[in-house]
N, C-alpha and C positions, 0 to 999 in steps of 0.2 A: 463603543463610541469613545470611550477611555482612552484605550490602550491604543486607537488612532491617533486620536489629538495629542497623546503625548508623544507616538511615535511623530507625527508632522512636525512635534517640535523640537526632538532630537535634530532630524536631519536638516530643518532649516535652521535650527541654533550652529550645528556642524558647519554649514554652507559660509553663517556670518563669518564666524572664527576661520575658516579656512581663505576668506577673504584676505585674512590679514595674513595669511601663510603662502598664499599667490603672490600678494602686492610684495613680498622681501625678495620670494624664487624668484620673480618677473620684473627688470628694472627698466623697463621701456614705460614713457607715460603714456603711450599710446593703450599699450596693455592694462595701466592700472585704473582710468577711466573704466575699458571693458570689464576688469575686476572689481569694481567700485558699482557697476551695473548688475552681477551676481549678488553681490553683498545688499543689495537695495532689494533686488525680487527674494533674498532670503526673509531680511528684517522684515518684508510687510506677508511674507508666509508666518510668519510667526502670529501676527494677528489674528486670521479666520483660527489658528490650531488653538490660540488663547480661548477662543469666546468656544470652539467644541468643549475643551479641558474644562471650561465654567459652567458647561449648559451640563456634563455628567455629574460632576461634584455637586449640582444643586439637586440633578435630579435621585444621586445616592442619599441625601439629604429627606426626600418627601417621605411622607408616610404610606407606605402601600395600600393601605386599609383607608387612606382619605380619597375619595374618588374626586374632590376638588379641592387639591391644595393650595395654598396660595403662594403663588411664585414668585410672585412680587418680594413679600416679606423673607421666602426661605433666596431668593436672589441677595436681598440685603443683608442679610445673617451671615453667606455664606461669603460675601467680597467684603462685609465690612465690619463684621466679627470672630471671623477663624484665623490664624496664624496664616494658613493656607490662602488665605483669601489678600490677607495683605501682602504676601511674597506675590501673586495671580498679578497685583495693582502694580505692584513693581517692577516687572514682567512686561505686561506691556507699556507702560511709559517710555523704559527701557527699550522697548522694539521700535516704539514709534522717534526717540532719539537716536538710534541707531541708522534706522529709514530717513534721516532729515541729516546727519553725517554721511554717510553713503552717495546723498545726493549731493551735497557741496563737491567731496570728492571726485565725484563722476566732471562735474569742473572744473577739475586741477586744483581743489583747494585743498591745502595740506593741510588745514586746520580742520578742515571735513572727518580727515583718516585721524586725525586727535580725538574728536567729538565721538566718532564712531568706534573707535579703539573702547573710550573708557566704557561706551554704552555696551559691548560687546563683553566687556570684562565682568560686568556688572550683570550681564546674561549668564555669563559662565557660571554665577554664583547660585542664581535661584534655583536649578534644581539641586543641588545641596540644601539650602536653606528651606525648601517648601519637602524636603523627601525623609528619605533613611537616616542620612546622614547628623540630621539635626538632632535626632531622634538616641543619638548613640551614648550610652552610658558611660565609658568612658574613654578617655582622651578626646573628647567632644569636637575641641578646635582641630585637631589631628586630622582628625575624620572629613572633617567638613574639607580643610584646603585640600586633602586628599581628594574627595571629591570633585571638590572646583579644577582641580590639575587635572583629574582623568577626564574633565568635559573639552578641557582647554585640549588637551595631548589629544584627544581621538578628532576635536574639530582642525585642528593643524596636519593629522594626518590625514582623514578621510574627507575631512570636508574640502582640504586643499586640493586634494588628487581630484572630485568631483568639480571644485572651478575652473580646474588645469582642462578639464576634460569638456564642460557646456564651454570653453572660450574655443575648443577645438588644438588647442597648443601641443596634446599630445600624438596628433597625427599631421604636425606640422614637420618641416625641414626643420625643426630645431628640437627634431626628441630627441636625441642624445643630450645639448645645454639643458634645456630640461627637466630630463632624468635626474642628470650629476645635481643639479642645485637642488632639487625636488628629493633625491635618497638621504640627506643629512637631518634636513627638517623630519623626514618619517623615521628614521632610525633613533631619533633621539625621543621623538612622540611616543614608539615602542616603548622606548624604557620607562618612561614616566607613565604609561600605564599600568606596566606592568606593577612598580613601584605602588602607584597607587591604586589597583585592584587588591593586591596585598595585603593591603592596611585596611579599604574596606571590607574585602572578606573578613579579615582576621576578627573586625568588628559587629559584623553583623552577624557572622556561623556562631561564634561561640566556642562549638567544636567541631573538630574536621568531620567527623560523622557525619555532622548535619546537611553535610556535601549531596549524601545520598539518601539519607530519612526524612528530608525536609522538601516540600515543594519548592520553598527559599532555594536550596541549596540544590536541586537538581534542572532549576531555571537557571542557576545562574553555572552550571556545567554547560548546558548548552550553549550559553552563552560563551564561554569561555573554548568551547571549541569552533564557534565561528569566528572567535577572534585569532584561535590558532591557525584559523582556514587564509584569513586575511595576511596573517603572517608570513606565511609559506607563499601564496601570491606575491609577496613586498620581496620575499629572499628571493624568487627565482624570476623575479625583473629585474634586482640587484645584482647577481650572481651568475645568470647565466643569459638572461636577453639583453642586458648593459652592454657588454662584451661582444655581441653580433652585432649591434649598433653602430656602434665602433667601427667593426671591424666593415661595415659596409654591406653585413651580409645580406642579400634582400630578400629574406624569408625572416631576419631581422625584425623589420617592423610590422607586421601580419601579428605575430607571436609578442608584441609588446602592447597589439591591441585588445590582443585575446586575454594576456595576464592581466592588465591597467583593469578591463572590466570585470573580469573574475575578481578583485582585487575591491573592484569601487561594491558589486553584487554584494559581498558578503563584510561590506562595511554595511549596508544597507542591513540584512540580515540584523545584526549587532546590535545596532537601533532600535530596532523590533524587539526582539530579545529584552534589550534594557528597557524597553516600556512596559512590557510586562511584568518586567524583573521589579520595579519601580515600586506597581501594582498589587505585589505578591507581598504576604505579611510576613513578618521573619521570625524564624526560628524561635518558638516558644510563645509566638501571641499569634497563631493559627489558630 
């Protein structure tokens, strides 16, 4: 039940952020209302994933040997004396600010996409702050923005390409505009995961070994090659179905819909992976 709620909250935390990586690709206001519409059924996904994420944490918390424990009290323990619990609060406030920006914006209020931006930035942070990253011995602060960057950079690339995709824009008469504004935003999200995968491994392995002796370190290979899988999708949409697009070819756009979804699949994959990975203790407190 875990490792759901937190996966639902990857992919709807990706969806907010990629909100804000649609509304830059997409300059039509007609578009950024429907984008503003995604971003709203993200933020209020975020809630039921919160209250799963709070009903495992309490019930990791009960005693297995008390056949009636009281929930009440380990409920109030857990939201309002754990570190965990006070990042949980901030969390959703955060979600339910985001859902109340989202909505101005769906009205054309530009102070909505303000309201909603910071509530989203502020999402970006908590799982740094409630995870690993908080946890890290040294370079602490390092760690942490590293973190918050690899949430931001994978919801700007994967969450974006999933709003491009429920608005239907990628099998519109305008996938080549598109593609071209939609490749710079992902190419440069690459890097800064990359970057900041880097700096988290570097801190959480220890040692390279731990890549392959450690549960730590063989989740997070897995992981690490469906984000290679993701990769190689983004380069040969890039690279090789760009270029048919263009070129008008019409076996073109068939093979743009096949990549975009293999592409968004194993973004989804990745998510999965990091919830688990999240889950998993690291390297030497197994």
């Amino acid at each position: 039940m875990a490792a759901s709620g937190r996966w639902a909250t990857y992919l709807a935390l990706a969806v907010v952020v990629g909100a804000f990586g649609a509304r830059w690709v997409l300059r039509g206001a007609g578009d950024r209302r429907r984008i503003a519409l995604v971003g709203l059924i993200g933020a209020v996904v975020l809630l039921p994933a919160a209250l799963v994420r709070l009903g495992a944490q309490v019930a990791e918390m009960a005693d297995p040997s008390d056949p009636t424990p009281d929930w009440r009290a380990l409920l109030a323990a857990v939201a309002g004396h754990t570190h965990w619990g006070h990042i949980w609060i901030a969390h959703v406030a955060l979600a339910v600010l985001a859902a109340a920006g989202f909505a101005l914006a769906m009205r054309g209020s530009f102070a909505g996409w303000v309201v909603a931006g910071v509530a989203v930035l502020g999402l970006a942070m908590t799982p740094a702050l409630g995870g690993h990253a908080a946890e890290a011995k040294q370079l602490p602060l390092l760690v942490v923005v590293a973190d918050v960057l690899h949430v931001v950079a994978g919801g700007l690339w994967v969450g974006t390409l999933a709003v491009l995709i429920a608005l239907g824009l990628t099998r519109s008469e305008t996938d080549l505009e598109t593609v071209r504004a939609f490749s710079p935003l992902a190419l440069g999200s690459a890097a800064v995961l990359a970057l900041s995968g880097v700096i988290a491994a570097w801190s959480h392995l220890g040692m390279v070994s731990a890549l392959w002796t450690t549960m730590y370190g063989r989740t997070l290979l897995i992981k690490l090659a469906l984000v290679g899988c993701v990769l190689a999708c983004g380069a040969y949409n890039w690279k090789r179905v760009t270029p048919r697009l263009a070129a008008g070819d019409p076996g073109g756009r068939p093979a743009f819909a096949r990549a975009v979804a293999s592409e968004l699949a194993f973004g989804v994959l990745v998510f999965l992976a990091t919830a688990i990975l999240v889950a998993t203790p690291l390297p030497g407190m197994e």
